[in-house]
LUMLOTI-117904 format. One record per residue (C-alpha): residue number from 0; x, y, z. Coordinates in nm, 3 decimals. Each point is the difference from the previous one (the first is absolute). Layout:
<sepas>
     k         X         Y         Z
   NUM         X         Y         Z
...
</sepas>
This chain:
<sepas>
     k         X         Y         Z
     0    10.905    14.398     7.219
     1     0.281    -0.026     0.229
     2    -0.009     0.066     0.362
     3     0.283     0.111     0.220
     4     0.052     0.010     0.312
     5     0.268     0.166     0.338
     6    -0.088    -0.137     0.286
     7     0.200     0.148     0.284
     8     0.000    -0.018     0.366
     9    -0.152     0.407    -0.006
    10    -0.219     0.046    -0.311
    11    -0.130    -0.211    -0.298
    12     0.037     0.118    -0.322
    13    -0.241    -0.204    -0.301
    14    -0.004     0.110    -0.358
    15    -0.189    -0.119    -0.293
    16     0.233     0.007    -0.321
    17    -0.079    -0.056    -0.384
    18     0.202    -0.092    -0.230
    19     0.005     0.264    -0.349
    20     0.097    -0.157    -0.312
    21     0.316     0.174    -0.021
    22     0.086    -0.180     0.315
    23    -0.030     0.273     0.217
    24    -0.179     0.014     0.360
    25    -0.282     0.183     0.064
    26    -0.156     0.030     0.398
    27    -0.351    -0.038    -0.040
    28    -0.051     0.090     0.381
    29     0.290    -0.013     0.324
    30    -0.133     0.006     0.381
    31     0.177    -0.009     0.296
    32    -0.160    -0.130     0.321
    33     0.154     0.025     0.373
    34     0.108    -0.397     0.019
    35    -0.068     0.022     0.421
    36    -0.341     0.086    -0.047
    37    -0.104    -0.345    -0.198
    38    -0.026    -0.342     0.182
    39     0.131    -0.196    -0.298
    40     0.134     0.099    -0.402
    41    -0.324    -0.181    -0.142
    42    -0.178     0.342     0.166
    43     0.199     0.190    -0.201
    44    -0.064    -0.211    -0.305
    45    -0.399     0.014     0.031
    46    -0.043     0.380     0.002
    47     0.277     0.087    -0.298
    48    -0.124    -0.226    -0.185
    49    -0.395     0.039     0.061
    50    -0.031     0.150    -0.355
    51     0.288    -0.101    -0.180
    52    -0.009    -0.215    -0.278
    53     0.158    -0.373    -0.017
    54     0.406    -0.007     0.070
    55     0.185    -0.173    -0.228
    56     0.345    -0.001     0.187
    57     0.100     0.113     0.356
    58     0.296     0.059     0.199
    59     0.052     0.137     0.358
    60     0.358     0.124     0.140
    61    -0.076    -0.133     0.373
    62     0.207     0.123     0.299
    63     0.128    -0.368     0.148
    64     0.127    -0.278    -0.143
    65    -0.179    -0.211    -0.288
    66     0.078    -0.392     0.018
    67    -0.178    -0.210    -0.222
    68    -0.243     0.306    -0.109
    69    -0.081     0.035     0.342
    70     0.056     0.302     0.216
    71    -0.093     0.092     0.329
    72     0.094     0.375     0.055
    73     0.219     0.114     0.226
    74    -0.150     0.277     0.179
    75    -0.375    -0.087    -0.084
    76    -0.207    -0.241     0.075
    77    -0.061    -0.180    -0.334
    78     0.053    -0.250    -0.192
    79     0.008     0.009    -0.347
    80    -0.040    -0.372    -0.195
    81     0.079     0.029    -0.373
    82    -0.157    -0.296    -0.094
    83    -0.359     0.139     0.166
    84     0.065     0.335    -0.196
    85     0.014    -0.215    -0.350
    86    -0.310    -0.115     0.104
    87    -0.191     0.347     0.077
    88     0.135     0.140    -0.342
    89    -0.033    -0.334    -0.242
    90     0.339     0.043    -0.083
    91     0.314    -0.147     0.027
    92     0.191     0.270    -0.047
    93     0.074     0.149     0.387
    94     0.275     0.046     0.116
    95     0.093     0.065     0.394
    96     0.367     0.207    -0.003
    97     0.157     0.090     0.357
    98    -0.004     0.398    -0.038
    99     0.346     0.087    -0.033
   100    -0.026    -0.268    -0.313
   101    -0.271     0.210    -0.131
   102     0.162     0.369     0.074
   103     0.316    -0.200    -0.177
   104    -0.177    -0.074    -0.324
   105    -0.164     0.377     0.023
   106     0.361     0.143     0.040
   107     0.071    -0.112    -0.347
   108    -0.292     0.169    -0.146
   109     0.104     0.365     0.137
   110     0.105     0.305    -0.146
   111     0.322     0.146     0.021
   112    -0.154     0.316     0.160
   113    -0.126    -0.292     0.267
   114     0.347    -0.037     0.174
   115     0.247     0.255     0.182
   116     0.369    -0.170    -0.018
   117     0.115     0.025     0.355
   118     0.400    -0.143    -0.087
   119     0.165     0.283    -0.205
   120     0.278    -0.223    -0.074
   121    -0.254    -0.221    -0.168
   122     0.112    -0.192    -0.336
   123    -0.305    -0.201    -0.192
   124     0.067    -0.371    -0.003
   125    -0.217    -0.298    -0.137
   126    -0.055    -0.265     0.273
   127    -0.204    -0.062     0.297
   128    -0.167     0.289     0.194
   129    -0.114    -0.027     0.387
   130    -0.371     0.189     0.087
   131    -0.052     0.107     0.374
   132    -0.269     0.160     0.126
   133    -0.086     0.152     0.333
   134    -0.349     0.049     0.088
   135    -0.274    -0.197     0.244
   136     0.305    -0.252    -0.027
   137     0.355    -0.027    -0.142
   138    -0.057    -0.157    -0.358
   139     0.273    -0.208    -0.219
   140     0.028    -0.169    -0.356
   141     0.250    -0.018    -0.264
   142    -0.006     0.039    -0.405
   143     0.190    -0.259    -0.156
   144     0.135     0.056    -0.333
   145     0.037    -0.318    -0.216
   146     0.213     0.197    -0.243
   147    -0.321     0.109    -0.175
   148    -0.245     0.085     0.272
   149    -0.098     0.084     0.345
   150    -0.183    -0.267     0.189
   151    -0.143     0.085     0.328
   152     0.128    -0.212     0.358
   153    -0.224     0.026     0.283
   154     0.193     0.017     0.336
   155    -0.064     0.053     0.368
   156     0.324     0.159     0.067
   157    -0.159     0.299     0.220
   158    -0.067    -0.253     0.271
   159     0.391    -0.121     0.005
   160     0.208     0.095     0.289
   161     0.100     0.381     0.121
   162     0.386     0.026     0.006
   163     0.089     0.291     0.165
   164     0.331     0.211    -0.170
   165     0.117     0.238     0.272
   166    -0.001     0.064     0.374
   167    -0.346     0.214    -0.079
   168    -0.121    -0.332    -0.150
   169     0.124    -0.241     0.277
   170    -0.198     0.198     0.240
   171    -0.322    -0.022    -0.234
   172     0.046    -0.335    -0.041
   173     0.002    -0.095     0.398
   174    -0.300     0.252     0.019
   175    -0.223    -0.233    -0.286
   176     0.083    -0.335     0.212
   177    -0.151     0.138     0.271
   178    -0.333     0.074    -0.157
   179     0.075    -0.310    -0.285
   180     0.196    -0.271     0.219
   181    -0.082    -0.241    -0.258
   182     0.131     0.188    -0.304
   183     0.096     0.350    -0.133
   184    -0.078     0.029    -0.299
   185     0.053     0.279    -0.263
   186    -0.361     0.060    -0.065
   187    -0.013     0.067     0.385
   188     0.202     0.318    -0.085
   189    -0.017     0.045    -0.435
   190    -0.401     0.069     0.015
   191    -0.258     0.233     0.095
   192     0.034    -0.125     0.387
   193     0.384     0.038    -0.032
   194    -0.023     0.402     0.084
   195    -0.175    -0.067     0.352
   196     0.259    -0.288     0.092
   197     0.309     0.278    -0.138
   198    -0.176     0.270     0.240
   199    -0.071    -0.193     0.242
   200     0.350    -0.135     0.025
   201     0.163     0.319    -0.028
   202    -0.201     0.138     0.256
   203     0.098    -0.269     0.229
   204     0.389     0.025    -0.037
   205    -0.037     0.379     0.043
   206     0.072     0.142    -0.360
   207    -0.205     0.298     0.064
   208    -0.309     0.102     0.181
   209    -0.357    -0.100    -0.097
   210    -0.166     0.151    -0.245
   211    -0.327     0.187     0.162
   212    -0.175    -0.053    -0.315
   213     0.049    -0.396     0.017
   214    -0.225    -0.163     0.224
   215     0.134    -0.302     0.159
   216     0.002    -0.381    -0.140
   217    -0.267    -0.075     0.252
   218    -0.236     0.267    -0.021
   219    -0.290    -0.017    -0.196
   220    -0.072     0.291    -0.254
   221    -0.102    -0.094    -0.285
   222     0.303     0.171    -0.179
   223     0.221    -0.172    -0.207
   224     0.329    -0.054     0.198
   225     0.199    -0.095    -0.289
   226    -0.145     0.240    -0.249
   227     0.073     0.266     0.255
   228     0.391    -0.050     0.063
   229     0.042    -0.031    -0.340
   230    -0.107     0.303    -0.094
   231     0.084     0.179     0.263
   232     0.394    -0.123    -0.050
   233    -0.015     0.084    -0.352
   234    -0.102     0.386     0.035
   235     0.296    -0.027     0.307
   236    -0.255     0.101     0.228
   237     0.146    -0.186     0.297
   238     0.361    -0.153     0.071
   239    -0.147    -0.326     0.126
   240    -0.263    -0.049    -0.254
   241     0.279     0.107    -0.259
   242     0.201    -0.251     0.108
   243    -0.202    -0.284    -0.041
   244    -0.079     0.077    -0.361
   245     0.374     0.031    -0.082
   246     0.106    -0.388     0.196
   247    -0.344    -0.078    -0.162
   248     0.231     0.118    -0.338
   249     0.322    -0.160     0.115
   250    -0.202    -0.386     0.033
   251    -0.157     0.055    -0.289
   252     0.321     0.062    -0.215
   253     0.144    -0.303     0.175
   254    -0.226    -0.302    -0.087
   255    -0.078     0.131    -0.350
   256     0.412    -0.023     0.008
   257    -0.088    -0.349     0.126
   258    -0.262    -0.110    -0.243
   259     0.224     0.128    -0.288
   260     0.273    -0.234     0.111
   261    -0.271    -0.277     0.010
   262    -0.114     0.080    -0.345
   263     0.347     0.101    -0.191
   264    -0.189     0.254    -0.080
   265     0.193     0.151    -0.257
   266    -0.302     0.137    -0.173
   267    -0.094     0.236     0.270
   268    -0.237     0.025     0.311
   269    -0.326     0.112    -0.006
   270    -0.141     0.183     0.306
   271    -0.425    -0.010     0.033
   272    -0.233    -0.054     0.282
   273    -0.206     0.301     0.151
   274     0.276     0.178     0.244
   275     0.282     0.110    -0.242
   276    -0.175     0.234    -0.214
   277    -0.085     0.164     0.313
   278     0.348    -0.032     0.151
   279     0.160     0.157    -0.319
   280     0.200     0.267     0.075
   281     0.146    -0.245     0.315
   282     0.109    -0.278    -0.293
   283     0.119     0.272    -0.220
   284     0.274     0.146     0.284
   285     0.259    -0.285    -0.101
   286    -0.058    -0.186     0.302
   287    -0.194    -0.264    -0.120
   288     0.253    -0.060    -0.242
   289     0.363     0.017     0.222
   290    -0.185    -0.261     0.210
   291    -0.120    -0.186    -0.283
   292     0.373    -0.007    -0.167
   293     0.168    -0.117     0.364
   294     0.051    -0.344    -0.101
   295     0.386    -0.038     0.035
   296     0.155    -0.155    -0.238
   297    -0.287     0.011    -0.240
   298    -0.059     0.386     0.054
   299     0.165     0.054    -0.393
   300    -0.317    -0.188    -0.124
   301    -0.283     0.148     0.173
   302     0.162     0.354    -0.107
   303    -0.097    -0.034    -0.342
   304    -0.341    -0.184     0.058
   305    -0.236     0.213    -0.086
   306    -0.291     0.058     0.305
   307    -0.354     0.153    -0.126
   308    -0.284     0.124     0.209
   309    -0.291    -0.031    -0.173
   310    -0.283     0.226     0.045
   311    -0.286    -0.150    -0.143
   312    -0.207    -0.123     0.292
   313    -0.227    -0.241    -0.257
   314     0.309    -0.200    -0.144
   315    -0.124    -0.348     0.195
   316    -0.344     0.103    -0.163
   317     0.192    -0.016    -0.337
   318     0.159    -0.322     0.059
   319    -0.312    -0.171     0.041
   320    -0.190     0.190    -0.286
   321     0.252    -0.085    -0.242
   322     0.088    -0.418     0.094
   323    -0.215    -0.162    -0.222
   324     0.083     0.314    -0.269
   325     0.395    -0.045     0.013
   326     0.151    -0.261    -0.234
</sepas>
């Protein structure tokens, strides 16, 4: 019995797998709980697996950083000890993956009809391929090919510096050091949070007037802010809100142009997390793709990469279910 796990900053997806003799996967039961609402992951733990019969293998796709099969998450309160898991399950075989190496392994195991190609100048290469995912936070990892397969690379590149590209930018950039003296970072921007900061910038230098139906960053409503602009600047429903989605667009294009110089990632770039699929038509207009070709000298290169969005929102679910399965 193999359980898997996604462990994110919003919700908390667990699944119970077996394994069918022809190799194939079969979910025995999937639950997702509302991460806030549980004081630690062992809460989780107890009431999915109240009646579930013994695990023989486990692995979790955590959002934050796993040293030493360690991980305390990122935006949550817990911390996860690999070791102490073994324990629990009387088996050695857990494994803690940061969640962007999990959603890379799961990107492997998709369908064709998983992926829109956003680069229509795209040629298919062999080589390394760059994941980045916006959602609670900005998510990367890299696939390196050995010649004969992908292995997955656990990074923390969302938290790297914002480098603004334009006189747009420069201004967004002095706007983030006032609220983040310390450091702007592209997570601060690339994640759900990113589309109050964008509003609430361009509000500020006097891009348009406020949206009535936007309540302001300190007013309590129990809406959600984020969720709100987003939406509202994808229908085009108002200039400002609008706005915001599309520099949202032009940043994202940008580091994934970044993180596929990192990489060499000549096999291609996958794009996950929660926000794209919902940002679609946005990352379909070609914008995410001039600014993710405006490298320079090296825009030839990134022309031909080829840049997926992939739609399935359980990929880092797959990574995990399918670890201890993959050879």
């Amino acid at each position: 019995m193999i359980l898997a796990g996604d462990i994110g900053g919003t919700k908390t997806v667990l699944a119970l797998i077996e394994k069918q003799p022809d190799g194939w996967l079969h979910c025995l039961h999937e639950q997702t709980f509302a991460s806030g609402e549980f004081q630690t992951f062992e809460d989780i733990l107890d009431l999915f697996l109240s009646d579930a019969p013994a695990v023989d293998s486990a692995c979790f796709g955590i959002a934050g950083p796993v040293i030493n099969q360690r991980c305390q998450t990122t935006n949550l309160p817990w911390l996860l000890d690999g070791e102490l898991l073994k324990i629990r399950f009387g088996t050695d075989n857990v494994k803690l993956l940061n969640d962007l190496e999990a959603m890379a392994v799961g990107m492997l195991h998709l369908q064709e009809q998983d992926f829109v190609e956003l680069n229509p100048n795209a040629e298919a290469k062999t080589g390394n391929i760059a994941i980045i995912a916006a959602g609670t936070g900005l998510g990367e990892a890299i696939l390196h090919w050995d010649g004969s397969k992908h292995s997955p690379i656990a990074t923390e590149g969302g938290h790297c510096d914002f480098a603004p590209q334009n006189p747009q930018q420069d201004q967004l950039a002095a706007y983030l050091r006032r609220i983040y003296p310390e450091h702007v970072s592209c997570e601060r921007i690339l994640s759900g949070m990113g589309f109050s900061h964008l509003y609430d910038f361009l509000l500020e230098i006097g891009f348009a007037q406020p949206c009535p139906a936007v309540p302001p960053a300190d007013e309590s409503t129990g809406l959600d802010r984020n969720a709100l602009i987003s939406r509202l600047g994808i229908d085009g429903e108002d200039l400002l809100c609008r706005e915001a989605v599309r520099l949202f667009v032009e940043l994202y294009g940008a580091e994934a142009g970044n993180l596929a110089l990192k990489s060499f990632a000549t096999g291609g770039v996958f794009i996950g997390g929660g926000i794209s699929p919902k940002i679609r038509p946005m990352l379909e207009s070609g914008e995410f793709i001039q600014a993710f070709t405006a490298k320079g000298r090296f825009q030839p290169f990134l022309s031909s990469i080829s840049v997926k969005l992939a739609l399935n929102p359980r990929t880092p679910l797959l990574g995990a279910m399918h670890y201890f399965c993959s050879p």
